[in-house]
N, C-alpha and C positions, 0 to 999 in steps of 0.2 A: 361182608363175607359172601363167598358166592358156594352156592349149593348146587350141587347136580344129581339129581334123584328121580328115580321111579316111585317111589313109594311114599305114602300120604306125606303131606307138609307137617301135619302135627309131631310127627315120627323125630323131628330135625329138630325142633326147638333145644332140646338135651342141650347142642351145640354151641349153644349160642353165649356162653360164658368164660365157657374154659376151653384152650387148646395148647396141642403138644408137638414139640417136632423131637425127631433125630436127627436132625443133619448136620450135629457135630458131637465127638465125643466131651463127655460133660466130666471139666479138668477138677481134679478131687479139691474140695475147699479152696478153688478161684471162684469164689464166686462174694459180694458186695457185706459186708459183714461192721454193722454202724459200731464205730468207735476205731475204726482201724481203714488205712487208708485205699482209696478204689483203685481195684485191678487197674494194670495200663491194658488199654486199649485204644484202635485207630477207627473209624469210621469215613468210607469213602464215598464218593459220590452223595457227597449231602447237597440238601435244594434249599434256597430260601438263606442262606446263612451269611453270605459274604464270602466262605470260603469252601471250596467245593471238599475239604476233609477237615472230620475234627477229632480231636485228640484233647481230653480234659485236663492234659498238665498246661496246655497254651493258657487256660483259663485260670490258672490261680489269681489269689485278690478278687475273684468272683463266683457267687455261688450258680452250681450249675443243678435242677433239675430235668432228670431223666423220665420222658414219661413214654412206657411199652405201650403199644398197642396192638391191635388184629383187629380184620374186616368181621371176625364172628362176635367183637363186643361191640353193642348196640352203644350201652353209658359211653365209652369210649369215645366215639363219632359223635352222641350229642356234648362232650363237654369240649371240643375242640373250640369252640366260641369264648366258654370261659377262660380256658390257656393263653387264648390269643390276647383276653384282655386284661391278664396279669401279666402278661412278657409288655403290652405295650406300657403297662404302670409303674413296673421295676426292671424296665430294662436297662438302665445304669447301674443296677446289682444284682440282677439274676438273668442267667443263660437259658430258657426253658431250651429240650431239644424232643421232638417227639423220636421214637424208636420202633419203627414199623415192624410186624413179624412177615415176612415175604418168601415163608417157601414156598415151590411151586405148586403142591398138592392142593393147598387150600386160599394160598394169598396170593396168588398168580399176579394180580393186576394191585394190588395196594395200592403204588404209585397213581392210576390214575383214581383211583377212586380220591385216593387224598384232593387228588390236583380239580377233580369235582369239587369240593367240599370247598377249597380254600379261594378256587375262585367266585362259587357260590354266596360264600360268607365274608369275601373280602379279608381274609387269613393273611399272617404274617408272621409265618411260624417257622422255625427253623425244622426242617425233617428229614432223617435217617433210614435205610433203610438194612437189615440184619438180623436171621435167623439164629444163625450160629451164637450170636452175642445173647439172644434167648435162651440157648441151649448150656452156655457156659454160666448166664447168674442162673438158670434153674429157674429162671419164670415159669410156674405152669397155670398161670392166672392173670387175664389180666380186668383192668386197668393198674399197673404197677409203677411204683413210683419209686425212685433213689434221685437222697439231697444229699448233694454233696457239698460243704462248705470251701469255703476260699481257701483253706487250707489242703484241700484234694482230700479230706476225711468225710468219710463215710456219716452222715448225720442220722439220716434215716430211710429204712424200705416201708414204705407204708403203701395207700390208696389212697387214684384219684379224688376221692371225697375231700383226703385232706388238703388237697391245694383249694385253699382260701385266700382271701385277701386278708384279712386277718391274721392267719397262718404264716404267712409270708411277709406279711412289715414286722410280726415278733420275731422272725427268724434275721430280718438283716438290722433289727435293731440292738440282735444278741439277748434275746430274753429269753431263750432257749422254751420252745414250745415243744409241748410234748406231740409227737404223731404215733397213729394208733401203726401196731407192727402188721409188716403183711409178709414175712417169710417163712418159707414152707414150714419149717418143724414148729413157730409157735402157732399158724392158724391148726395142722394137726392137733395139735394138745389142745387147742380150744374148742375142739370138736369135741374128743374124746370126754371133755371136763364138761361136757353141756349139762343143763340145769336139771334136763330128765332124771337124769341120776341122782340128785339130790331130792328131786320129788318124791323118790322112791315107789313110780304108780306101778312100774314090773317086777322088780327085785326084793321084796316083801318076801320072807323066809315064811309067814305065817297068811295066808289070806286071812283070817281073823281079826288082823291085824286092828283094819277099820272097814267099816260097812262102805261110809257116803263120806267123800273128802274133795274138800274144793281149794287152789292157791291162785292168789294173784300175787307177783314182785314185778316190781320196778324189771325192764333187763340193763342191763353193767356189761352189758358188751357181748354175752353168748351169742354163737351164731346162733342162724336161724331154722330149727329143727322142728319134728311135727308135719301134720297138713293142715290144709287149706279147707276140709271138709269134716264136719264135725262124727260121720259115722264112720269116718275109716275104721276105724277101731270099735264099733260099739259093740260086736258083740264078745269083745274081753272088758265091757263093761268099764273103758277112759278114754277119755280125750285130752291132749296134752297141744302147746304150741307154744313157741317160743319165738322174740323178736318181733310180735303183731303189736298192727297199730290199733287205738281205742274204735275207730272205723270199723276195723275190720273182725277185733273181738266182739258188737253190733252187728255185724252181718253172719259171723257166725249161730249167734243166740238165734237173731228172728227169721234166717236165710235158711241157715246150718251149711252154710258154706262161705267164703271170702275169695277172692281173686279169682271169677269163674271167668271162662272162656265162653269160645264161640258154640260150644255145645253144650250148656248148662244154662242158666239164667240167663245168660245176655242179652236176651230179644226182649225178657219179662221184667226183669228189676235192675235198678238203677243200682250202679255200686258201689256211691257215698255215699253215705246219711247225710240228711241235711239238719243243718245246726241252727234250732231256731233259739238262740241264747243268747245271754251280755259277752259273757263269759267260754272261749269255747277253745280255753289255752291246753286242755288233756287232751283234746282229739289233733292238737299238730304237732308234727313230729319233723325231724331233720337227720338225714344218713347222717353227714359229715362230723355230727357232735353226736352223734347215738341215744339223743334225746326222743321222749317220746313213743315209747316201746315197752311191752308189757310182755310176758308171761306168763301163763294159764294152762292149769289142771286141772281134772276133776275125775273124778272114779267113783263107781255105786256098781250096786252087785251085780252081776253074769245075769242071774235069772231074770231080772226086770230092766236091763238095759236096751232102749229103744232110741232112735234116731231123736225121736220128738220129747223122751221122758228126759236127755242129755240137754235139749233146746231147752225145755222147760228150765228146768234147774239151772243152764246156764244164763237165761233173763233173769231169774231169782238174785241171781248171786251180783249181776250190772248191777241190778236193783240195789242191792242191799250194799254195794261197795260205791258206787258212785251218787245213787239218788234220783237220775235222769228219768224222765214220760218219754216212752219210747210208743208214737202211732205208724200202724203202714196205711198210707194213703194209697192213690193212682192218682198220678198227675200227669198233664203233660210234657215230656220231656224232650232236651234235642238231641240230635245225631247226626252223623255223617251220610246221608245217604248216595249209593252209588246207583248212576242208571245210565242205558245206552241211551246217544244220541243219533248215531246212524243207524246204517240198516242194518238188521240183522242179519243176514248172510254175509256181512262183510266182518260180522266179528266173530260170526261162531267159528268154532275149531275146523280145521281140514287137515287134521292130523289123526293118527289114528292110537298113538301111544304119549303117556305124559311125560314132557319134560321138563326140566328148571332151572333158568342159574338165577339167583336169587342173591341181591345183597346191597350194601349200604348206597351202592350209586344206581339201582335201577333193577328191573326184570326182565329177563327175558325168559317167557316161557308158552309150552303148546297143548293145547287141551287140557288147560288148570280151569279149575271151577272161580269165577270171581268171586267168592268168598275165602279162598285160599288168596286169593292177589290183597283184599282186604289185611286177612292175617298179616301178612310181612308189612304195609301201610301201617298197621295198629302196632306195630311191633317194635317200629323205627320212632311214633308219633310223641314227640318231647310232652305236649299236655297229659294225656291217659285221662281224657275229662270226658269224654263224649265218643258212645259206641260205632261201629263201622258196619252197614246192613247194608248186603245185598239186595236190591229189586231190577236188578237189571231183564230178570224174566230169562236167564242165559242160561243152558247147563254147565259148558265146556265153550271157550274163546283161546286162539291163540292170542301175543302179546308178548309187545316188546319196546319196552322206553327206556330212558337215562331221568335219573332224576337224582337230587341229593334228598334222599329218604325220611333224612329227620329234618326235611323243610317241608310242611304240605302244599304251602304254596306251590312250592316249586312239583311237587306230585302230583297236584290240580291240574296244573300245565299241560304236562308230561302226559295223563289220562286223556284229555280232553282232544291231545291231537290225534289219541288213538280210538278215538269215537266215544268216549266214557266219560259221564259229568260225575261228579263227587261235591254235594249241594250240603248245605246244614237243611235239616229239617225239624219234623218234631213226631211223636207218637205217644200214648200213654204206655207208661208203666209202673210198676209199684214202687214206694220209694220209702225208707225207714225217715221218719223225723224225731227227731230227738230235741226236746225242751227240756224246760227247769235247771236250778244251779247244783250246779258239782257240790259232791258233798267231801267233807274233810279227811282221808284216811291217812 
């Protein structure tokens, strides 16, 4: 995606999921509907194919996956690797075709970012590119997905996650696998039907009801609702979170927060537990099968409700549901660290206003602070294993590379010719360890 902004970098993340056009009117129920067969459509100027347009009735007797994408979905750009190496393992029965979103406002340049990527990654992917065709299925998500079977029937809309190799030998072996749905009105109703409700921590006709109440379930697919910090809510005395990993329900207890940014913990605590066990099958988890995922509540009265008194109770309750020794140490830990290697007049800014175009194949920006240049590096970074820390000693630098974003390599590069090393190194900081065996619930 490429951004152009005056106003902080933090401000723009929102973006980076979901996007929307109008640049065509959206034709009443044309749009991809599993069990009944796919809209016709043509697409032209396709790259990479064999044939510069395609048109999905050429293809029957083979199954074709459709996969959307846009330069503001991060997942999107890193699973381009795995796409390319299921099209080269069933390319004698399935079609993959990517589906770029390219209007001018926001996707100006797709094409080359792709054309970055595929020859960065040695790609062999067939690609389209078509807003309008966005605007007619009603995409306003993506990584989106339609399988369409050899019969030109509609199989399924789901998500990226579901293209598996797995997934796909049971689909041309005819064993019909199930994929999870991704269209608009049933992700709506799965919102609406989230587990909160069932909790019932706000809608209670009686406060009386219960003084002190704590749940843990399995999640079964809800999305993900709640925050990330356990006092959003303390002083109506609950905290709720839905879709957290066993990780990250650990880091809220001894943290009181999970998935902190660069203005929160990040310089001080590390943000996996480490697993000192035989045993340590509850704390991993997998989008693609929706394994591994918990939901948690807990409520206690108004008057005694504190950040630390919710912390407490919520180690109690790890405790007494799983069984784990949970110690915080300091250890030595590593990182990314960024620092100038020329001179400094050469990298600091000689602009006097910030600017940004920011996205999957590079930056170009002017009076950004390097730890804003950081953010979008951590942002793109396929591991998420090890933090991004400024010491370059810089306030404000201009800058300007190419690089394909979710390869660091290839960002290390790209830095380096602009005066900037980006080194692993190591520092202390606190780190939850978690021993002993799982207990049976």
């Amino acid at each position: 995606m490429v951004i152009r902004t005056t106003r902080r970098l933090s401000t723009i993340m929102l973006c980076f999921f979901y996007s929307f056009t109008a640049l065509a009117q959206v034709i009443e129920n044309d749009y991809p509907v599993v069990g009944k067969p796919l809209p016709e459509f043509r697409l032209i100027n396709v790259h990479h194919y064999g044939d510069k347009t395609f048109d999905p009735r050429s293809l029957k007797g083979k199954w074709i996956i459709l996969d959307f994408w846009n330069k503001a979905c991060v997942s999107c750009v890193h699973s381009f690797p795995k796409v390319n190496k299921l099209q080269e393992e069933f390319k004698d029965r399935v079609q993959f075709l990517l589906v770029g979103q390219n209007d001018k406002k926001y996707n100006w340049n797709i094409e080359q970012v792709f054309e970055r990527y595929r020859k960065t990654l040695d790609l062999n992917l067939a690609s389209a590119y078509d807003s309008v065709l966005f605007s007619r299925f009603k995409i306003q998500g993506v990584p989106h997905v339609i399988i369409i079977d050899p019969a030109g029937i509609v199989y399924a809309v789901t998500f990226g996650s579901e293209l598996t190799q797995q997934n796909i030998q049971l689909l041309i072996s005819n064993q019909h696998p199930k994929f999870k749905r991704n269209d608009f009105e049933f992700i709506s109703s799965r919102i609406l039907e989230s587990t909160i409700w069932k909790y019932g921590m706000e809608n209670s006709n009686d406060e009386n009801d219960f003084l002190y109440r704590s749940i843990l379930s399995k999640n079964k697919g809800e999305v993900m609702t709640g925050t990330w910090m356990i006092d959003q809510n303390v002083s109506q005395g609950f905290y709720h979170v839905e879709r957290a990993t066993l990780g990250q329900l650990y880091c809220l207890a001894y943290f009181g927060q999970a998935n902190w940014g660069r203005r929160d913990l990040y310089f001080t605590h590390w943000k996996y537990p480490i697993l000192a066990m035989k045993d340590s099958s509850l704390f991993q988890f997998d989008y693609s099968k929706n394994s591994g995922f918990y939901n948690y509540s807990i409520s206690i009265p108004k008057d005694v409700a504190t950040k630390e008194r919710l912390m407490q109770m919520m180690q109690r309750d790890l405790k007494n549901y799983f069984g784990y020794e949970v110690m915080e140490e300091t250890r030595l830990m590593p990182y990314w660290k960024l620092t100038a290697v020329k001179e400094m007049d050469r990298l600091a800014t000689k602009s006097k206003e910030y600017q940004a175009e920011v996205g999957p194949s590079g930056v170009s920006a002017k009076r950004i602070a390097p730890e804003n240049i950081l953010d979008f590096i951590e942002l793109y970074d396929k591991d998420k294993k090890m933090p991004f820390i400024d010491a370059t000693n810089l306030s404000y630098i201009d800058i300007n590379f190419s690089a394909a974003m979710t390869e660091l390599d290839d960002v290390r590069k790209a830095l380096r010719k602009q005066g900037l090393l980006l080194e692993e190194s190591k520092k202390e900081m606190i780190v939850l360890v978690i021993s002993g065996s799982k207990s049976i619930y």
